[in-house]
C-alpha positions in Angstrom: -3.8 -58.9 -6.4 -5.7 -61.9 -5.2 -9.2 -63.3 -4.4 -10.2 -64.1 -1.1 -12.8 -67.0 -0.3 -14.8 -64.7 2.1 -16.3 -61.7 0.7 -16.1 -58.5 2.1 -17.5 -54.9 1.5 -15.9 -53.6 -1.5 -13.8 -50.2 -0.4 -15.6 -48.2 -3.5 -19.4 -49.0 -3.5 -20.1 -51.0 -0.4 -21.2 -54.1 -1.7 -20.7 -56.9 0.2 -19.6 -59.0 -2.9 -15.5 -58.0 -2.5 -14.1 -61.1 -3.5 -11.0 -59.2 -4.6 -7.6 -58.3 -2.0 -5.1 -55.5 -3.4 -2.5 -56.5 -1.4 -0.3 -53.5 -1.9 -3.0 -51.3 -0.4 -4.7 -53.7 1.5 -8.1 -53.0 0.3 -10.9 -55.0 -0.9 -12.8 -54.7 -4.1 -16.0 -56.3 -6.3 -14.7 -57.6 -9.8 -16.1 -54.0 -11.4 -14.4 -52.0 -9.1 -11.4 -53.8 -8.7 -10.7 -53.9 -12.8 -11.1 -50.0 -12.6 -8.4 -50.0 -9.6 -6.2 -52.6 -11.8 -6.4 -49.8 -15.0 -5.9 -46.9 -12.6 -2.7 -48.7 -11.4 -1.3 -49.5 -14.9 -2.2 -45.7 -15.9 0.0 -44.7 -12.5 2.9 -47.3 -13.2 2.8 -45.7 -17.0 3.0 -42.4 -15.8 5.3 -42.9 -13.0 7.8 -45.1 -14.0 7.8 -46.1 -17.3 7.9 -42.4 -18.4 10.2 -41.2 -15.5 12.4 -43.6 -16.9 11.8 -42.9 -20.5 12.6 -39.2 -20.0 15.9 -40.2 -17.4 17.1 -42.1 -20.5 16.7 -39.7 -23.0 18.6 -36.9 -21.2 21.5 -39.1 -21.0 21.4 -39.8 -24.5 21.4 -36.1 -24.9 24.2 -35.8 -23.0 26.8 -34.8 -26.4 30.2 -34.0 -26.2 29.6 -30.1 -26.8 27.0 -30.0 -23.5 29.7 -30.5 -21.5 31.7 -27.3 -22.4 28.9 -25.4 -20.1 30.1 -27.7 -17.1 32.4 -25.6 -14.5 35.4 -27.9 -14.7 35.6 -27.1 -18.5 35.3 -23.1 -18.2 38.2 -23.4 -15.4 40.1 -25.5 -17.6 39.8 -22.5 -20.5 40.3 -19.6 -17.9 43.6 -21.5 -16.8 44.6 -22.2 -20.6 44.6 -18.2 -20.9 46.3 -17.3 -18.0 48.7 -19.9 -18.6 49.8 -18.9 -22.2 49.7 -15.1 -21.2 52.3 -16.2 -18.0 54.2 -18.2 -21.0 54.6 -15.3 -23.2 55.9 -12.6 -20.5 57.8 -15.6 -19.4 59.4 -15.6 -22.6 59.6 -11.8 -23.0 61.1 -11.7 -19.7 64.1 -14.6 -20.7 64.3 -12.5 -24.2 65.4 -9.4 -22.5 67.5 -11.5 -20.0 69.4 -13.0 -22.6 69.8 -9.2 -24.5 71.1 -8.0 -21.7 73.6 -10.9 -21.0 74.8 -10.9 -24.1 75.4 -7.2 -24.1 77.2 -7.5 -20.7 79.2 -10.6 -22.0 80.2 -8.5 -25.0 81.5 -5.9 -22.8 83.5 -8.2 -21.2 85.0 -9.7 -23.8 86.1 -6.5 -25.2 87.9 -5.5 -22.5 89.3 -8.8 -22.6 90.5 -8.0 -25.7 91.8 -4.5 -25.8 95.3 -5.0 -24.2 95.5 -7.8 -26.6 94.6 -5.7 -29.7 97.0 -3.0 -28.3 100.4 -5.1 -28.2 99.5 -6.3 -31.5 99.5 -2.8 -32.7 102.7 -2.3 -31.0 104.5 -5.4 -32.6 103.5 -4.6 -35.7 104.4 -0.7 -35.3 107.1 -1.9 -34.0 108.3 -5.2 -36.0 109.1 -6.4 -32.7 108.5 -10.0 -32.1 109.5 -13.2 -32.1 108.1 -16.8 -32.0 106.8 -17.0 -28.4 104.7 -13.8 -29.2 103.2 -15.3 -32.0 102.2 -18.5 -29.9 101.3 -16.6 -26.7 99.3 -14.0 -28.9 97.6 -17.0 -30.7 96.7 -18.7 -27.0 95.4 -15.5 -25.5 93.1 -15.0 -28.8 91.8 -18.2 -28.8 91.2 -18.2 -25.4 89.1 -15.5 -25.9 86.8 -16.9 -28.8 85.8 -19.9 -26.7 84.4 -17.8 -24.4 82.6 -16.3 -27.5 81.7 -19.8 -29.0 79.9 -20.1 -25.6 78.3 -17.2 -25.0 76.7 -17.8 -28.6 76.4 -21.4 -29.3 73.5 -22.9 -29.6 74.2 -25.8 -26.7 75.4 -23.0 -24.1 72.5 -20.5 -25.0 70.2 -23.3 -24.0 71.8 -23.6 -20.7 71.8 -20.3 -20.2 67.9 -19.7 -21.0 67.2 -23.0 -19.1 69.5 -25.5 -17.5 67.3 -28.0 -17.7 63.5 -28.8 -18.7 61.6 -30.2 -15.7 58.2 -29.7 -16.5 55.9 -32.6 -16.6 53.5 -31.6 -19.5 51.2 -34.3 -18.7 51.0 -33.2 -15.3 51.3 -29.3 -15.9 47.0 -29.6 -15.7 44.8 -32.8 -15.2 41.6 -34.0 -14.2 42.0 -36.1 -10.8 39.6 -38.2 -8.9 40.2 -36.7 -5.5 37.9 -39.3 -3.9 38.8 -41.9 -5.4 39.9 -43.6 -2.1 38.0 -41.9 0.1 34.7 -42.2 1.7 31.7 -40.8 0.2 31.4 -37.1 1.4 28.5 -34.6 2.3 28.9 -32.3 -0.2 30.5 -28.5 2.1 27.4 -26.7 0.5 24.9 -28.8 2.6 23.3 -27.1 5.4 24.7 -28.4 8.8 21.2 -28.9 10.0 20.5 -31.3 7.5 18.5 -33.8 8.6 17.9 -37.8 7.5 14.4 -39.7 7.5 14.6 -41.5 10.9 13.0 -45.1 9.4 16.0 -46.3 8.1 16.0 -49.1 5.1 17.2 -52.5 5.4 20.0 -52.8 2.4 22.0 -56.4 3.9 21.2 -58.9 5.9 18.4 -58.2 8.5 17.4 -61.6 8.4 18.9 -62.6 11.9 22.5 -63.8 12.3 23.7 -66.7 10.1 26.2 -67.8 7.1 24.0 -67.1 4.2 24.3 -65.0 1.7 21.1 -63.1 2.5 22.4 -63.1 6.2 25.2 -61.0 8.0 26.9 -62.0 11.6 28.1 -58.8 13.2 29.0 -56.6 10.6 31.7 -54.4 11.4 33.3 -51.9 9.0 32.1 -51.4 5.3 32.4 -49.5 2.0 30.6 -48.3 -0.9 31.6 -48.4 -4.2 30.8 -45.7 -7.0 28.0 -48.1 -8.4 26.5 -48.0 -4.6 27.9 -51.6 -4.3 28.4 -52.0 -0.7 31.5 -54.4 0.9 30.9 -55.5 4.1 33.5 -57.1 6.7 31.5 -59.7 8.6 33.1 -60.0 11.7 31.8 -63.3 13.3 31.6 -64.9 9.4 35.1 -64.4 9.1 34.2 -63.2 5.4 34.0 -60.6 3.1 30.3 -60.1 1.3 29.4 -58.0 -1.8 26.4 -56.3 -1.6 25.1 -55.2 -4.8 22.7 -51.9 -4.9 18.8 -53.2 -4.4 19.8 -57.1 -4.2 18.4 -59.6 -1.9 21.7 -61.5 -1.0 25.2 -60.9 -1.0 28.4 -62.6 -2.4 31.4 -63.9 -1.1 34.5 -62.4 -2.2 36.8 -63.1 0.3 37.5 -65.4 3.3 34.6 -67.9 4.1 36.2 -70.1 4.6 36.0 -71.0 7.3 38.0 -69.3 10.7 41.7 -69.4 10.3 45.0 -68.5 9.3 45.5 -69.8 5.8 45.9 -67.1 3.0 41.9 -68.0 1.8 40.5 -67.3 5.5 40.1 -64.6 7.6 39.9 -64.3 11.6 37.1 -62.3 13.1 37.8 -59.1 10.2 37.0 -55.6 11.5 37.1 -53.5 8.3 37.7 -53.3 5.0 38.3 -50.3 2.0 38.6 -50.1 -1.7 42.5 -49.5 -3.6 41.2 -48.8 -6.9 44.4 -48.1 -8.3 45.2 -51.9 -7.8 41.3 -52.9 -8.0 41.7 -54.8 -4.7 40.1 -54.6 -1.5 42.2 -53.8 1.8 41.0 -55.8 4.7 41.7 -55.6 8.3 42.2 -58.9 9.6 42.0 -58.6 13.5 42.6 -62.4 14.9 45.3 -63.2 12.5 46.9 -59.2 13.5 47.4 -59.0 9.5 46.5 -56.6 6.9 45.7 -58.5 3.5 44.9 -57.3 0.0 42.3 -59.1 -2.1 41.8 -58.6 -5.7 38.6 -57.9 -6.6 38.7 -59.6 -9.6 38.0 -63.5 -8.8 40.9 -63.3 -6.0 40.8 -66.6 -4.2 43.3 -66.2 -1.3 44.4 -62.5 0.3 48.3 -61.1 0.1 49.3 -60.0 3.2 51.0 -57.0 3.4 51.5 -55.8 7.1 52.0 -58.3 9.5 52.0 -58.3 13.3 49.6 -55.5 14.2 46.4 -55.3 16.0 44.9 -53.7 13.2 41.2 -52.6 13.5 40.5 -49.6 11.0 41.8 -48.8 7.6 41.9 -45.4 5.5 43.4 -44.4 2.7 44.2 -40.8 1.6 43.9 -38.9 -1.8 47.7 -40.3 -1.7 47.5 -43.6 -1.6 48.9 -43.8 1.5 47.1 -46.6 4.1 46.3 -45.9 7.6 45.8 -48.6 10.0 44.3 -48.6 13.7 46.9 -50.3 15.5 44.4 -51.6 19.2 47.2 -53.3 20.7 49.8 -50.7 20.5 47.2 -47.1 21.0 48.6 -45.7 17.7 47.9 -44.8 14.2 50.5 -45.7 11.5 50.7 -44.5 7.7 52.7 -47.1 5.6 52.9 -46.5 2.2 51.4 -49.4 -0.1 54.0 -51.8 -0.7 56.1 -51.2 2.7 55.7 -53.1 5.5 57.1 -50.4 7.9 54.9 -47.4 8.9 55.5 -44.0 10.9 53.5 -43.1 13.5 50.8 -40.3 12.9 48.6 -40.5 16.4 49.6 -41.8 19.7 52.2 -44.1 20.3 52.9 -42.9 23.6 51.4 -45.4 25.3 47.3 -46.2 27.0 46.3 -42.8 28.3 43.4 -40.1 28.6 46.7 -37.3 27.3 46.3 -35.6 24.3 49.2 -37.3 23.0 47.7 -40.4 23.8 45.2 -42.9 22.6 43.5 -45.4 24.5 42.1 -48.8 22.7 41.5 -46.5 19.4 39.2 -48.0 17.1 38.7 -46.4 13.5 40.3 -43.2 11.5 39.3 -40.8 9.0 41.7 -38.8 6.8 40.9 -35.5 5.5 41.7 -33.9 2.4 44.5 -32.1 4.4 46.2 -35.2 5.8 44.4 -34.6 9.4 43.4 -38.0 11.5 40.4 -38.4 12.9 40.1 -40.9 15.6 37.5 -42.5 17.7 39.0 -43.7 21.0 36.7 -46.4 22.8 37.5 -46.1 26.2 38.5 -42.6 26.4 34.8 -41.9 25.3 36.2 -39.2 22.4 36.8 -38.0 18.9 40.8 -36.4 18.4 42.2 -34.6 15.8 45.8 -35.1 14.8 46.7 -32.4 12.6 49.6 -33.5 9.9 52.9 -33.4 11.9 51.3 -33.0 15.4 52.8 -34.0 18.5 49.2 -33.9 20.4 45.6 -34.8 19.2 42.6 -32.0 19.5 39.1 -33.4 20.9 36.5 -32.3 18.7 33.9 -34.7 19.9 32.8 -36.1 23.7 36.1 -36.4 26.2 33.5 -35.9 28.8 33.7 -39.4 30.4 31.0 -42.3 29.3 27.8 -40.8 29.1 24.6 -39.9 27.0 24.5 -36.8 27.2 25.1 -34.5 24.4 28.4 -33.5 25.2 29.4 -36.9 25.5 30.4 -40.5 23.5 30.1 -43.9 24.3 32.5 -46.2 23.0 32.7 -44.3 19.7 33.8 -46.7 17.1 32.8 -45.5 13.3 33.9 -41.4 12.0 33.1 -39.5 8.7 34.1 -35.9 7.9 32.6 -33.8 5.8 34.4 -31.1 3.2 32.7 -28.4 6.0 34.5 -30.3 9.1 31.8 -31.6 10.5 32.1 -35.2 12.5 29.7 -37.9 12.5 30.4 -40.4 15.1 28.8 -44.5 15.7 28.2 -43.9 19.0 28.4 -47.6 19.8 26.8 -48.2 23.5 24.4 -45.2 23.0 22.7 -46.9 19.6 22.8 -43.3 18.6 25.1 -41.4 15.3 26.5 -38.0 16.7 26.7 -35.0 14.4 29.3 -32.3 15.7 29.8 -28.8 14.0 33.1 -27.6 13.4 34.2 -26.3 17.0 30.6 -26.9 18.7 30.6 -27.6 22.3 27.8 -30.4 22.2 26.7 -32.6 19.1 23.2 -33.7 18.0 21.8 -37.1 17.2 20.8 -37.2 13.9 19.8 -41.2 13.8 18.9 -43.5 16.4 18.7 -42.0 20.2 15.4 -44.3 20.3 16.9 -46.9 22.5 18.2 -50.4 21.8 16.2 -52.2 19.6 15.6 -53.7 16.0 12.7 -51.3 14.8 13.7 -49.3 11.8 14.3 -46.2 14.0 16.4 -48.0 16.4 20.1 -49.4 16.5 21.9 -51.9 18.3 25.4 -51.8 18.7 26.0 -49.3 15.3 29.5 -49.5 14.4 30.6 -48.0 11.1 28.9 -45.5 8.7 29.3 -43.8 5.5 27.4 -41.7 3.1 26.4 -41.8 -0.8 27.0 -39.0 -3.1 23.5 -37.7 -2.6 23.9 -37.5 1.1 22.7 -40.8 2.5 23.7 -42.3 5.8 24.6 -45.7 6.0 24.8 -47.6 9.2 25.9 -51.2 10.0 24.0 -52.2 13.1 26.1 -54.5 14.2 23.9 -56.6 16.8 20.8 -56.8 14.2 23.0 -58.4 12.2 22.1 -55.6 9.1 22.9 -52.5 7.3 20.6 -49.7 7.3 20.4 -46.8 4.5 18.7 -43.7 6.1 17.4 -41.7 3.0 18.4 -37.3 3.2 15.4 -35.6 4.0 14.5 -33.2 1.4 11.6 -31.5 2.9 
């Protein structure tokens, strides 16, 4: 609120006497009217907020232990605990009837074993015909015989028998697993493919043109999110890595900035970065300096590099832990497990080409839950699909030549896939993000399409996105210098 030095008619009676400005709504009131609008206000913020909140809190303070047993996980968890036990115990009534029988056969054995034995005894002593090598051979033969016995039935050999050796993993037998953990944030498979998103997106970094502080970005390229919707952005004209926490006005530095260079506290012209949160570090593409460099993400100062010599542009990881890395220079897609500085190829490698078992200046990669690659090729004007093992990619998206029409990409950089298949593509020199149904012919343009431009329905340049767990689409827009959140529509 504030007061104005001309007055103006108030909004609620007319009186030319407004000396009072709600600058929220823009409206002008006379002190009588403007205390009522002032208590009307605080009686909406009450209501609102203050007991939307109230309420929020108290459910999770509700939440006890014994709610949870309604949850799904838990009544799978009991439905496997059954089954399992009732496998165990036929799998133990089988092995007790396997083991009757084998001893019963064994026995049989041994008895036959033992009958020509027990017959020449008979005869010697019918007979009174032996001598001492009887006696020893007799007494080798009989022994011989009951160390097959001790065998069969000691308690060592039995073991073998049931089960030569224990190889379960009881701690792994069930357990509760993250699956996402180093993945993107997913569109849940239940939501409808014709989902759409509020086209006025919502500045949530930078926008305040290009520079180097912390409430500016300079070309963002690839980002993340964090569970806490903490946001990690790789700043490619920076050369730095910001921290964007969820509603802030500024970022924070944590890692590079340093100016451009080489040294192990810098970065050159970065192109993307991802989250390892089984070593709480950040995985950064480092394009000038062709190096890809961990950063812890608590306090780390300088970066560890851990594949060198590769024109590395996108990163992924899979529910794995295995990393993925764009490699621009040679058209190929390596997976190196973390640690090793020697990776296999998974897509191209055969060289620049328009071939399906070629890429040409690839750009970024998804990986699916089923080990598939997604990648966005930027001058072949296409989405392919490498299944695991594949020889050849599959186009699910453009591969039509450079164009805006539907059934085409232009310089694609940026893919996400949903649980359902789905693709959603930065369609880079279209401002536009492309939605393609599993096997559709043509996509849709679910954000952007509105031309170049910095208005909150408009891109520039888009290159990466990603979405929340509710659905949310986040873009960086790389030539307005910001990231924009555009909000699931609900209606």
């Amino acid at each position: 609120m504030s007061t104005v030095a001309e007055s103006n008619p108030c909004s609620i009676c007319q009186k030319s006497t407004a000396k009072f400005l709600c600058v929220g709504c823009n409206t002008y009131f006379c002190s009588k009217h403007f205390k009522e609008h002032e208590q009307k206000l605080s009686t909406k913020f009450d209501h609102e907020i203050i007991k939307s909140h109230d309420e929020l809190l108290v459910q999770i303070q509700k939440l006890e232990k014994s709610n949870y047993l309604s949850l799904d996980l838990f009544i799978q968890i009991e439905q496997w605990r059954k089954i399992t036990i009732d496998k165990v115990e036929k799998a133990a009534e089988r092995a007790h009837h396997e083991l009757i029988e084998l001893l019963d056969k064994q026995k049989i054995i041994i008895t036959k074993q033992l009958e020509p034995i027990t017959k020449e005894i008979h005869s010697c002593r019918d007979q009174d015909d032996f001598v001492e090598s009887d006696i020893h051979r007799l007494r080798q033969q009989i022994n011989e015989i009951q160390r097959s016995l001790q065998q069969l039935i000691g308690k060592d050999t039995t073991k073998t028998i049931i089960v030569e050796d224990d190889k379960i993993d009881w701690n792994r037998i069930i357990y509760i697993e993250d699956k996402q953990q180093n993945l993107p944030f997913l569109l849940n498979e239940n939501v409808n493919a014709n989902v759409k998103w509020i086209q006025n997106g919502i500045t949530v970094a930078g926008g305040n043109e290009h520079g180097n502080a912390t409430n500016q970005l300079y070309h963002p390229w690839g980002f993340c999110i964090d569970d806490d919707q903490t946001i990690y952005i790789a700043e490619y004209s920076n050369h730095r890595i910001m921290e964007w926490k969820y509603g802030a006005t500024a970022g924070r530095v944590v890692a590079g900035g340093n100016g451009q260079g080489n040294r192990h506290d810098q970065l050159n012209y970065p192109t993307d970065v991802i989250i390892d949160k089984e070593n709480d570090s950040l995985i950064i593409s480092d394009y000038n300096n062709k190096r890809v460099v961990r950063w812890s993400r608590q306090n780390g100062t300088i970066g560890e590099t851990i594949i060198s010599n590769i024109g590395c542009l996108g990163l992924a990881l899979d529910d794995d832990g295995f990393l993925y890395v764009v490699d621009h220079d040679e058209h190929e897609v390596k997976r190196y497990r973390i640690g090793e500085s020697h990776g296999i190829v998974v897509a191209g490698g055969n060289g620049s080409g328009d071939r399906l078992d070629q890429l040409d200046y690839p750009r970024y990669v998804f990986v699916d839950r089923n080990h598939s690659v997604y990648v966005t090729e930027y001058k072949n004007h296409r989405l392919v699909k490498w299944i695991e093992g594949a020889k050849q990619g599959i186009v699910v998206a453009g591969g039509h030549g450079q164009g805006h029409n539907l059934t085409q990409l232009s310089n694609p950089y940026g893919v996400v896939v949903d649980q359902s298949g789905t693709v959603y593509v930065a369609d880079y020199s279209n401002n536009r993000i492309m939605r393609w149904t599993q096997g559709a012919r043509q996509g849709s343009v679910i954000i952007g399409g509105n031309g170049q431009g910095n208005q909150s329905n408009q891109l520039h340049s888009p290159i990466c996105l990603s979405f929340d767990r509710e659905g949310n689409t986040y873009v960086s827009d790389n030539e307005n210098h910001r990231v924009q959140k555009f909000n699931i529509d609900r209606n």
